[in-house]
C-alpha positions in Angstrom: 83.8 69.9 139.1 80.0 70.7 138.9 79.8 73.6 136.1 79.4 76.9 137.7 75.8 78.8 137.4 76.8 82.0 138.4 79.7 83.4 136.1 80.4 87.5 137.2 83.3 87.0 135.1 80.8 87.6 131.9 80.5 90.8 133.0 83.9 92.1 133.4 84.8 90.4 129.6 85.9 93.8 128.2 86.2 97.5 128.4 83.1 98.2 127.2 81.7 95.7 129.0 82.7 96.9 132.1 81.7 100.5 131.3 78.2 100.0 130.7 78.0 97.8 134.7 80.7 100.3 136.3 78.5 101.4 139.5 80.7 104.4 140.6 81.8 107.0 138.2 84.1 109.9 138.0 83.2 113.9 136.3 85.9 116.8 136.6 82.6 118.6 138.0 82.7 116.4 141.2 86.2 117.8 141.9 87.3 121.1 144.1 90.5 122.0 143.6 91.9 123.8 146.4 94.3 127.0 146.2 96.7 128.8 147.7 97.2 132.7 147.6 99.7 134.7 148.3 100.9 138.9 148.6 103.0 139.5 145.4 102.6 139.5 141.3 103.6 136.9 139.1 104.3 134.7 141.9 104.3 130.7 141.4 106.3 128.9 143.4 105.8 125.6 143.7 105.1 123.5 147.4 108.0 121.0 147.4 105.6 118.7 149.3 102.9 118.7 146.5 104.4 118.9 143.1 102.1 120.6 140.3 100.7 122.8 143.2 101.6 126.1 144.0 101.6 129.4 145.9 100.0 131.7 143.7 100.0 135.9 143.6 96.2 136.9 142.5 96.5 137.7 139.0 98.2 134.2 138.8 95.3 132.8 140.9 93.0 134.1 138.4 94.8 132.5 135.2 94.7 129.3 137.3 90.8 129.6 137.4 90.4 130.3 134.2 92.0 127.0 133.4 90.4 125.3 136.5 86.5 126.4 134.9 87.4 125.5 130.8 88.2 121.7 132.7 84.9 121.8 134.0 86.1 121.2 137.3 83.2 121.8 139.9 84.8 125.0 142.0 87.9 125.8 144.1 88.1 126.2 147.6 90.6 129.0 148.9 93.5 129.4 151.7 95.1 132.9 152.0 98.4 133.6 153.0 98.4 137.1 154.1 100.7 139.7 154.2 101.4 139.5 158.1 100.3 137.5 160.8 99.5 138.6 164.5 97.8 137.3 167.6 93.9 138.5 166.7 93.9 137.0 163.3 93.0 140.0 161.6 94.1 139.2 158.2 91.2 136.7 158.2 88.1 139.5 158.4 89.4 141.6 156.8 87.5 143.0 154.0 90.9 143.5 152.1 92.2 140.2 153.4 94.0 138.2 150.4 91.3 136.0 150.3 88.7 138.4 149.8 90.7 140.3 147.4 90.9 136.8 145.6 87.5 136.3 145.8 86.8 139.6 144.2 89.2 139.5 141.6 88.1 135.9 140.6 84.7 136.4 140.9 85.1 139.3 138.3 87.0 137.7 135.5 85.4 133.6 136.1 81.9 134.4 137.5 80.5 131.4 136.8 83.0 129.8 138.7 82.2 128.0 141.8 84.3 129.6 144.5 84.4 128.1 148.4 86.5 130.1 150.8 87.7 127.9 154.0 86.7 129.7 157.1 89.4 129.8 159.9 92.0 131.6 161.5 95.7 129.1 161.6 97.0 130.8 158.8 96.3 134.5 160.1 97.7 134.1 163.5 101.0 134.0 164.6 101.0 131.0 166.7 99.6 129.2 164.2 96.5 127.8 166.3 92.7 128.1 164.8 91.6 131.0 167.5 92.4 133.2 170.9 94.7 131.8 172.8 93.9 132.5 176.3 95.5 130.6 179.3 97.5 128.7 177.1 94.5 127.0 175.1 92.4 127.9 171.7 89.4 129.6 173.7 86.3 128.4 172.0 83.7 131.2 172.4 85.7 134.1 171.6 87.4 132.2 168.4 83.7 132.0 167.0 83.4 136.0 166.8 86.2 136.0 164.7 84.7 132.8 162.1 81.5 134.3 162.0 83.3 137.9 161.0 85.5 136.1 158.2 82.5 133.9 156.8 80.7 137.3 156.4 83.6 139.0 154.6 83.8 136.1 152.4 80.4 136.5 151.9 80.6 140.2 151.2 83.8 139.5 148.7 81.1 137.4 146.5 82.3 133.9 147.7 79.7 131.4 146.9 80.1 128.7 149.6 81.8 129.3 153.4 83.5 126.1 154.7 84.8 126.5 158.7 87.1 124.0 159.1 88.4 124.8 162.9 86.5 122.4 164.9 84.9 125.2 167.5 81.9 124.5 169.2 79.2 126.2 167.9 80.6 127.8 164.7 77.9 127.1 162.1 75.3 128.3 164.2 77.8 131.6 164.8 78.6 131.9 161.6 74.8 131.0 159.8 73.7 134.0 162.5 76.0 136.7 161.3 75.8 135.9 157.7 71.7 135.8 157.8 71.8 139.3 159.9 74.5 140.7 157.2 71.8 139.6 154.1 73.4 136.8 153.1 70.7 134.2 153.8 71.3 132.2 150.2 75.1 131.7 150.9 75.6 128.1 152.2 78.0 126.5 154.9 79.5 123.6 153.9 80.5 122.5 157.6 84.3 120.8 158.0 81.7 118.7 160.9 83.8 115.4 161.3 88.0 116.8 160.9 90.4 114.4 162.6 93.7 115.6 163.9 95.6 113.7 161.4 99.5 113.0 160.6 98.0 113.0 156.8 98.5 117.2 156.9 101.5 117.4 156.9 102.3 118.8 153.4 99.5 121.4 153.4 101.3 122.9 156.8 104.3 123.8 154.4 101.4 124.7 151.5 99.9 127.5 153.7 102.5 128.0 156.2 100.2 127.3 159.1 101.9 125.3 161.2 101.3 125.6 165.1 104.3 127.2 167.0 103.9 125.2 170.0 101.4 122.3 170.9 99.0 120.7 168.2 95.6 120.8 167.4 94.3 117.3 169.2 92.0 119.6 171.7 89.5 120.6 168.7 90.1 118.2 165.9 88.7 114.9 166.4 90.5 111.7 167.8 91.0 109.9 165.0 89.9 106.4 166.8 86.5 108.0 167.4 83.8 107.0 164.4 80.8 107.3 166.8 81.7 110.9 167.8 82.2 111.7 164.2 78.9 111.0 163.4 77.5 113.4 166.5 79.4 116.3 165.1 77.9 115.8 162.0 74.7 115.6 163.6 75.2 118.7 165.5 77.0 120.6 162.7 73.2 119.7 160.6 71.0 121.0 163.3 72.9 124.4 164.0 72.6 124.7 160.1 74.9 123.3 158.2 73.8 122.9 154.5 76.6 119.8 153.2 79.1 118.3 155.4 82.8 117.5 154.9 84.9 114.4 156.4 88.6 114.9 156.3 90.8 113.3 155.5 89.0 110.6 152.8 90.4 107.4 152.8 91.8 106.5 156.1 88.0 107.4 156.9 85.9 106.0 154.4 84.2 103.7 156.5 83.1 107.1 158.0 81.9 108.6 154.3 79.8 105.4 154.3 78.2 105.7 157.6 77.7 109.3 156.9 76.0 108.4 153.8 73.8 106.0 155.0 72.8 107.7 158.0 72.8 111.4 156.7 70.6 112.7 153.8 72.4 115.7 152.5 75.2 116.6 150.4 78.6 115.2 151.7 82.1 115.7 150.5 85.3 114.5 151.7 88.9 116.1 151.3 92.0 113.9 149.8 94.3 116.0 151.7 98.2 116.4 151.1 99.4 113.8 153.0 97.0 111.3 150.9 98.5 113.5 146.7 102.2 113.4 148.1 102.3 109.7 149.0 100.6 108.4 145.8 103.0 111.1 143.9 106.2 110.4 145.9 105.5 106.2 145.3 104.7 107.0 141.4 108.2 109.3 141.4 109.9 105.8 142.6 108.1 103.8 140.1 106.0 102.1 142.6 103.3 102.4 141.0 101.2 104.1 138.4 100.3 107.5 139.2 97.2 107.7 136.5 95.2 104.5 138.0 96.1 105.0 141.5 94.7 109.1 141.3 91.5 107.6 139.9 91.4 104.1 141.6 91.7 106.6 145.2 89.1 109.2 143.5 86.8 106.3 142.9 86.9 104.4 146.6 86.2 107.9 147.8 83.3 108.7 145.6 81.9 104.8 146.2 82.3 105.6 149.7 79.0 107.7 149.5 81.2 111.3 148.8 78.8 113.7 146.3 82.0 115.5 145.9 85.5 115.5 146.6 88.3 118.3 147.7 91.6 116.9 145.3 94.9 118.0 144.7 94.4 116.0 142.1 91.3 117.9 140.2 93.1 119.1 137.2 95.1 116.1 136.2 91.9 113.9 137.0 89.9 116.0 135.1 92.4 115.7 131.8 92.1 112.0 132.0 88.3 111.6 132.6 
C-alpha cells in the first residue's frame, strides 16, 4: 500500500487538537429559550411532553429569567396562555394580555434581558386556529388587523423583538406599518417567513394548549415537501420588512438553513421545536442514547447549517455544559 499523503486524522489526534480546528461552535448567547405563561401565582407545572419545561405564573416567569440572563443565554421568546379564550382573539392585543403583563414585569426586574414575544392568535382563540374564521377558513386579511394590534401591544409592553409566526399573507408589512405609526420604528420583526405544518409540534400543542378544534393548519403553514417555496416566503417576508428570519422546525430542514444562508444575507434563526427536545429526551430516558452529546451534537448541525441563532428547549442545560 503506497503511504498516504494526506492524513486528516492528524488533526483530530486529541481534544485539544480538535478544539483549536472545530469550525462550528456553541455560546449560551446563541440560544432563546422559549416560555410559557400562565394566569395564577406560584404556578409551575410541568408539560408532561417536555420534561424540565414548564407553565409558569409571572412572578415565577420572572425568577426563571433571572436565571435564564446569569447563564448568559441570548433572550427568551414568549407564549401566553390567557385567562379566557373566545372567537376575536382578544387576549392577544390586549394591553393587559399575560404576555404583556409578562413583558412588563420582566422587563422591570431583568432589563437587560433580551425579550421576543411571538406574534399570533391560536392560543387566544377558542378554535384554536391563527385568525377569523369566516366561511369555515382562517380569513387572511382580517387576521392581519389583529397581528399588527398584538405586535404593537408587545411593543408598547417594552418587548424588544416581535416574531409573527402565523403564516398570513402580508403580516410583516401589516405589522412593520402599525408599529412605525405607533413610534416604534427601532423595534424589529424577526419574521417566522418559512413555518412548515409539521407532525414535530406536537408537544408544544399540549405546552400552550393551542391545539385546533377542528381541521389543521396545512392552508397557511407550508407543505413541508416545498424547499423552493420556502425560500420565496423568505424572500417576500425580507422585502415587506422583515429584519431576521426564522425556519421551523431545524433539523428535518436544514438543507433549508443552508440554502437560506447562502442565498440570504441577514440574520437567520431556526427553532428546535418540541417534537425535536422530547424525542432526544424520551430516547436518552430509555438509554438510547446520551442526552448531553446528542443536545449539543443537534445544537451544532443546526448552527453549521448557517443558523446565527437558535430557539431551544434545550437553552439552559446547553448553556450549563458549554
Amino acid at each position: 500500500m503506497p503511504f498516504p499523503i494526506h492524513r486528516p486524522r492528524r488533526l483530530r489526534s486529541s481534544e485539544a487538537m480538535r478544539s483549536l480546528v472545530r469550525e462550528t461552535r456553541l455560546t449560551p448567547s446563541q440560544f432563546i429559550l422559549p416560555l410559557f405563561v400562565c394566569p395564577g401565582e406560584g404556578v409551575r407545572r410541568e408539560i408532561s411532553a417536555m420534561p424540565g419545561n414548564y407553565q409558569l405564573s409571572i412572578d415565577e416567569f420572572v425568577k426563571e429569567c433571572e436565571e435564564i440572563h446569569s447563564l448568559g443565554i441570548g433572550g427568551v421568546i414568549l407564549f401566553g396562555l390567557p385567562e379566557s379564550k373566545d372567537e376575536e382573539a382578544s387576549g392577544a392585543y390586549d394591553d393587559n394580555g399575560i404576555v404583556q403583563r409578562a413583558v412588563r414585569a420582566v422587563k422591570s426586574a431583568v432589563p437587560k434581558l433580551l425579550v421576543m414575544t411571538d406574534v399570533c392568535n391560536c392560543e387566544y382563540t377558542s378554535h384554536g386556529h391563527c385568525g377569523k374564521i369566516i366561511d369555515g377558513d382562517v380569513d387572511n386579511d382580517t387576521t392581519l388587523e389583529w397581528l399588527a394590534a398584538g405586535a404593537l401591544s408587545h411593543a408598547r409592553a417594552g418587548a424588544d423583538i416581535v416574531a409573527p409566526s402565523d403564516m398570513m399573507d402580508g403580516r410583516v408589512a401589516a405589522i412593520r406599518k402599525k408599529l412605525d405609526a405607533g413610534g416604534f420604528t427601532n423595534v424589529p420583526i424577526l419574521s417566522y417567513a418559512a413555518k412548515f405544518a409539521s407532525v414535530f409540534y406536537g408537544p408544544f400543542r399540549e405546552a400552550a394548549e393551542s391545539a385546533p378544534q377542528f381541521g389543521d393548519r396545512r392552508s397557511y403553514q407550508m407543505d413541508p415537501a416545498n424547499g423552493r417555496e420556502a425560500m420565496r416566503e423568505i424572500a417576500l417576508d425580507l422585502e415587506e420588512g422583515a429584519d431576521m428570519i426564522m425556519v421551523k422546525p431545524a433539523m428535518p430542514y436544514l438543507d433549508l438553513i443552508a440554502r437560506a444562508r447562502d442565498r440570504f444575507d441577514v440574520p437567520i434563526a431556526a427553532y428546535q421545536v418540541s417534537g425535536e427536545f422530547s424525542m432526544i429526551m424520551a430516547a436518552a430516558h430509555n438509554g438510547w442514547i446520551d442526552q448531553e452529546r446528542a443536545m449539543l451534537e443537534s445544537l451544532t448541525s443546526i448552527r453549521r447549517a448557517g443558523a446565527d441563532f437558535i430557539l431551544t428547549y434545550f437553552a439552559k442545560p446547553a448553556a450549563r455544559v458549554l
